[in-house]
C-alpha positions as CSV (number, residue, x, y, z in Angstrom):
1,X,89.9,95.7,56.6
2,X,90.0,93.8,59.9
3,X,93.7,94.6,62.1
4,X,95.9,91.9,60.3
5,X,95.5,93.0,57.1
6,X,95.7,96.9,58.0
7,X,99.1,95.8,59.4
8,X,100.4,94.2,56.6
9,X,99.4,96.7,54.7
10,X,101.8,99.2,56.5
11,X,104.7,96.8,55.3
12,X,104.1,95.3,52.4
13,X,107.4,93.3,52.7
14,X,107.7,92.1,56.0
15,X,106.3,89.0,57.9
16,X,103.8,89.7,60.1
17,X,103.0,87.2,62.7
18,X,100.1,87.8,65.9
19,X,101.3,87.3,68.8
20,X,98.6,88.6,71.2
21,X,95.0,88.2,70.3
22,X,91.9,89.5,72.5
23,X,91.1,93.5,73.0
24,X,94.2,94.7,71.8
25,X,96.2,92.9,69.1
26,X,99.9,92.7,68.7
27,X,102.1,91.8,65.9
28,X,105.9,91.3,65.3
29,X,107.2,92.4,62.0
30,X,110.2,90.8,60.3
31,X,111.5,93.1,58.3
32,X,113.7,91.9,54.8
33,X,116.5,93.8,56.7
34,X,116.5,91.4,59.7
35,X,115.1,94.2,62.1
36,X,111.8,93.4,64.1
37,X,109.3,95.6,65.3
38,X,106.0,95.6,67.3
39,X,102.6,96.8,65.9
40,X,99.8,97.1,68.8
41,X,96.5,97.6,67.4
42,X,93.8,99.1,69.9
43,X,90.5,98.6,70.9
44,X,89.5,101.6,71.5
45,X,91.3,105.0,70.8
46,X,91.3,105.7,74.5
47,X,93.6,103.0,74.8
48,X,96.1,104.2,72.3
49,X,96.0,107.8,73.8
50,X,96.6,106.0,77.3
51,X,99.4,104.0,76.3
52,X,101.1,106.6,74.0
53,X,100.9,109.0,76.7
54,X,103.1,106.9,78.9
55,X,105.2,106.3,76.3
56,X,105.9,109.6,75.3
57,X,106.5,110.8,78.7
58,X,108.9,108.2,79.2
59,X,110.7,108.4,76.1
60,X,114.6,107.6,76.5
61,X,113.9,105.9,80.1
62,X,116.2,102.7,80.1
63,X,113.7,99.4,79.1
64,X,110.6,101.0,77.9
65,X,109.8,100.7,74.4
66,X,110.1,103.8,72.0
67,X,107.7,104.9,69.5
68,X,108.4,104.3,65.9
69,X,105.4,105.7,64.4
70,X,101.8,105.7,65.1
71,X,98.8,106.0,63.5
72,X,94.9,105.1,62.8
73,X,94.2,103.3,59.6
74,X,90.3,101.6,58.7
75,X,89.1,102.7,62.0
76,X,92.4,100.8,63.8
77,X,94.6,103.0,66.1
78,X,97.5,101.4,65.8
79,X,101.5,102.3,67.5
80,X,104.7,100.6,65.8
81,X,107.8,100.2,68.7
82,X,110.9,98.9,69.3
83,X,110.7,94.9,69.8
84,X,111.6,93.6,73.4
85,X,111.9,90.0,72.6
86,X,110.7,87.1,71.6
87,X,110.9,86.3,75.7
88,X,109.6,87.1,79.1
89,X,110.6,86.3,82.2
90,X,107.4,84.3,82.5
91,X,108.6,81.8,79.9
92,X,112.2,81.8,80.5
93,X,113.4,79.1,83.5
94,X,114.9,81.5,86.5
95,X,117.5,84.0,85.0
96,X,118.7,86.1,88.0
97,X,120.7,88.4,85.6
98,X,117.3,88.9,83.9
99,X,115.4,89.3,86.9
100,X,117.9,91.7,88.6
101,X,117.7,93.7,85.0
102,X,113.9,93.9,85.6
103,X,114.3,95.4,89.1
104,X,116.3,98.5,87.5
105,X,113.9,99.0,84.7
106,X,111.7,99.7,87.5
107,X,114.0,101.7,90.0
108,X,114.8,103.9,86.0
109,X,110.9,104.3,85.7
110,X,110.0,105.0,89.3
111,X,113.0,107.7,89.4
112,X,112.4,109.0,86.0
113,X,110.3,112.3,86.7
114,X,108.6,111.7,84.1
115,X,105.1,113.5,83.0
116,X,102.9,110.2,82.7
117,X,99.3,111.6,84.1
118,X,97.7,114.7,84.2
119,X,96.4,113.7,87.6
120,X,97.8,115.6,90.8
121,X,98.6,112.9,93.0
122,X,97.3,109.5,91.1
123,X,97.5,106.6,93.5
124,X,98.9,107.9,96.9
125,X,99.1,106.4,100.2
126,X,95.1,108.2,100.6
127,X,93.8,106.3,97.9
128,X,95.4,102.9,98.6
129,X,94.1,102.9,102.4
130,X,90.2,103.5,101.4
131,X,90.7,101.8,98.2
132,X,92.1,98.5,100.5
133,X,89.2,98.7,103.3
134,X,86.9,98.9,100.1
135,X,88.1,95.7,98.7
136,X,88.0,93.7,101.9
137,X,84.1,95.2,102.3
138,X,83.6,94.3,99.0
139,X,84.9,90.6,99.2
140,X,82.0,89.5,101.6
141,X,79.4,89.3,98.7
142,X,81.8,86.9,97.1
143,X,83.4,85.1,99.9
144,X,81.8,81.6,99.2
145,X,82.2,81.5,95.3
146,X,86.3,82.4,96.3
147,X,86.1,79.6,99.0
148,X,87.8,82.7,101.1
149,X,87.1,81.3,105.0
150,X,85.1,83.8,107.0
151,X,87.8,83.9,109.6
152,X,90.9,84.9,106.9
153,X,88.6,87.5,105.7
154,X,87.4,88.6,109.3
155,X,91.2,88.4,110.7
156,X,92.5,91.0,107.2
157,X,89.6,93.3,108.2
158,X,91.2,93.4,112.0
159,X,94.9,92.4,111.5
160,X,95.8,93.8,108.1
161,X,98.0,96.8,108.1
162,X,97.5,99.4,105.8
163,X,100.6,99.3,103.4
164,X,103.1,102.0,104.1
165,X,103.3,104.4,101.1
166,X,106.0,106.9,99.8
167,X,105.0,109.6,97.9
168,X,103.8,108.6,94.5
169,X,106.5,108.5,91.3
170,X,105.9,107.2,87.8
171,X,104.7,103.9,88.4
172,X,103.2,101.1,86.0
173,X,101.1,99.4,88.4
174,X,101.0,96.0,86.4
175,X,104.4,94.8,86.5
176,X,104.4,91.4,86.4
177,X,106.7,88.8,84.8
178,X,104.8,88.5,81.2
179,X,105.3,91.9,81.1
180,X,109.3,91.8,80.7
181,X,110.4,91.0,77.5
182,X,113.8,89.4,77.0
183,X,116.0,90.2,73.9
184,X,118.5,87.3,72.6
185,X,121.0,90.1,74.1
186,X,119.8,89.5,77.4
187,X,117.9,93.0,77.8
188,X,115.1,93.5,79.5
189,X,112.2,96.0,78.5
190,X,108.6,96.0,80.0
191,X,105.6,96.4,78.0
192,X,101.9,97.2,78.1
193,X,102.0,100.9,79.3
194,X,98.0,101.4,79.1
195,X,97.7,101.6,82.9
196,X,100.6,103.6,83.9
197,X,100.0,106.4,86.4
198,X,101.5,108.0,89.5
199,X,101.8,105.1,92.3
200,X,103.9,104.6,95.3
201,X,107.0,102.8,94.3
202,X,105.8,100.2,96.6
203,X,102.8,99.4,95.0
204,X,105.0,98.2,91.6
205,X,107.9,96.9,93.5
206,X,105.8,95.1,96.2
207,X,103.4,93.5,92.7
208,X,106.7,92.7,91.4
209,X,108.2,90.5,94.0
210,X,104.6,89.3,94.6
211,X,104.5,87.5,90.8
212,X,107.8,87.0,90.0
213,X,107.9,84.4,93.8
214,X,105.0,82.9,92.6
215,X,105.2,82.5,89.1
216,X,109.0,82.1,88.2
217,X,110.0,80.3,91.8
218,X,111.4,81.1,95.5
219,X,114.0,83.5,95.4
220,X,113.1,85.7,92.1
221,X,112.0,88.8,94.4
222,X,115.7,88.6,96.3
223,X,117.1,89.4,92.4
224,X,114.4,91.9,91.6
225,X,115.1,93.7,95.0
226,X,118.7,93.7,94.3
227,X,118.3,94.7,91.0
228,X,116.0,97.8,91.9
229,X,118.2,98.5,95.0
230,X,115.4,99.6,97.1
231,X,116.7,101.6,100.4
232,X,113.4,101.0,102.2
233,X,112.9,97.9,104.2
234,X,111.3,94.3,102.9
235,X,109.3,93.6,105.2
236,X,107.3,97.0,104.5
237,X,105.9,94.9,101.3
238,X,103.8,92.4,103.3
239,X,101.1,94.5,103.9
240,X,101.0,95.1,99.9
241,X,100.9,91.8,99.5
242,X,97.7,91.2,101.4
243,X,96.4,94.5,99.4
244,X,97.4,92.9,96.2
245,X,95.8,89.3,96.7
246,X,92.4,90.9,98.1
247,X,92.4,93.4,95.0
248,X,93.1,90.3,92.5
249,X,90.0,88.3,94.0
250,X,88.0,90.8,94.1
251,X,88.8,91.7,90.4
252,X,88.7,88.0,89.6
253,X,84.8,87.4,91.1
254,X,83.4,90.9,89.5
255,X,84.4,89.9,85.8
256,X,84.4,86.3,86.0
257,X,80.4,84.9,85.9
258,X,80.2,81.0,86.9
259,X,83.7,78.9,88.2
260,X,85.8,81.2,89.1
261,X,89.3,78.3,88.5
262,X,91.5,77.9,91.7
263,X,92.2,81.0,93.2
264,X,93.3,79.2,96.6
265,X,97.1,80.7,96.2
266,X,95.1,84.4,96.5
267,X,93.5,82.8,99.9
268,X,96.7,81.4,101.1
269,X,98.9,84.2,100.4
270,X,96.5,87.0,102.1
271,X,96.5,84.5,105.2
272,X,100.4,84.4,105.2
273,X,100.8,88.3,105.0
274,X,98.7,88.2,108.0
275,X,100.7,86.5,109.8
């Protein structure tokens, strides 16, 4: 029984339709009632544990999807949720009420308390200052394949400042504009929890304004900021912006064999923060 049919065997009656293929699968039931929900089928089972850990932990938190039921059937762990939406923010043209919507899912997650890792301190300000000089080492082994000149690279190792990091909250790390769902009602609730640990607020908020500027247009960060009504200042995010381009080339040329694709925005946007 490969995933699809496991999930239409858990409802018979409903139309099921993929609508995420690759390591983990995701489906949207349409239910004879009118009522959709989400079935994510896993990979592995450590996935599933990750995810419903997060989940669990942040049950009842404002935009994060609940747990319906969960499960492993044929050898596929499986979780049925809530349904976010047919939408993301990625798809949609720029909705600031959306956006700003977005920014307090985050600011509910960030000041939610919640239990999401067993770990003591998860990503704090420690980790993010070796892990950052660790990426910029890194880089020189693929610094031709990226095209990255050797005098951005040389000036981040100098220059860069090492981003300024609050003490670590709930965080998802990965929030990026596919990850916000948006329901016909205009709500907004952000998936994929598999990755969810304790982070410095600044590390999602900074990854946040990072993607939604570049992907959804100029101006999408002032509504996410708004809408998370940060009290610590803006231009504290730069140096996570030069963090988060280095980290995304680096992860880009250690999984990626062959043509990397144009990654000259990554280039370009660690030489701005530099400035």
């Amino acid at each position: 029984m490969d995933a699809a049919q496991m999930v239409t065997s858990l409802a018979p009656t409903a139309t099921v339709k993929e609508i995420t293929a690759g390591g983990n699968r995701v489906f949207r039931l349409l239910e004879e009632s009118g009522r959709t929900t989400i079935v994510k089928v896993y990979s592995t089972p450590a996935r599933e544990r990750r995810e419903r850990h997060a989940l669990e932990a942040l049950a009842g938190t404002a935009g994060v999807p609940a747990i319906l039921e969960r499960g492993s059937t044929g050898g596929h762990p499986w979780i049925r949720m809530t349904d976010g939406g047919a939408w993301s923010l990625a798809t949609l043209p720029m909705n600031p009420s959306a956006i700003r919507k977005a920014g307090a899912v985050l600011r509910a997650v960030h000041t939610s308390g919640a239990d999401i890792t067993n770990l003591d301190r998860g990503l704090d300000g420690a980790y993010v200052e070796a892990h950052f000089r660790s990426v910029l080492d890194r880089l020189e082994r693929y610094r031709r394949r990226l095209g990255l000149p050797r005098d951005v690279l040389d000036a981040a190792r100098s220059k860069a400042n090492i981003p300024v990091a609050s003490d670590p909250v709930p965080a998802h790390t990965h929030p990026d504009p596919g990850k916000f769902l948006v329901s016909e009602d205009g709500e907004v609730m952000l998936i994929d929890w598999e990755w969810a640990t304790l982070a410095p607020p600044e590390w999602d908020l900074s990854r946040a304004a990072w993607r939604f500027d570049r992907e959804i247009g100029p101006g999408a960060s002032e509504a996410l900021w708004e809408g998370y009504g940060a009290s610590f200042p803006r231009h504290r995010l730069r140096a996570w912006t030069a963090y988060h381009a280095a980290a995304s080339m680096l992860e880009a040329a250690e999984k990626r064999d062959g043509r990397l694709g144009d990654l000259a925005y990554l280039v370009d946007d660690l030489a701005d923060s530099l400035e």
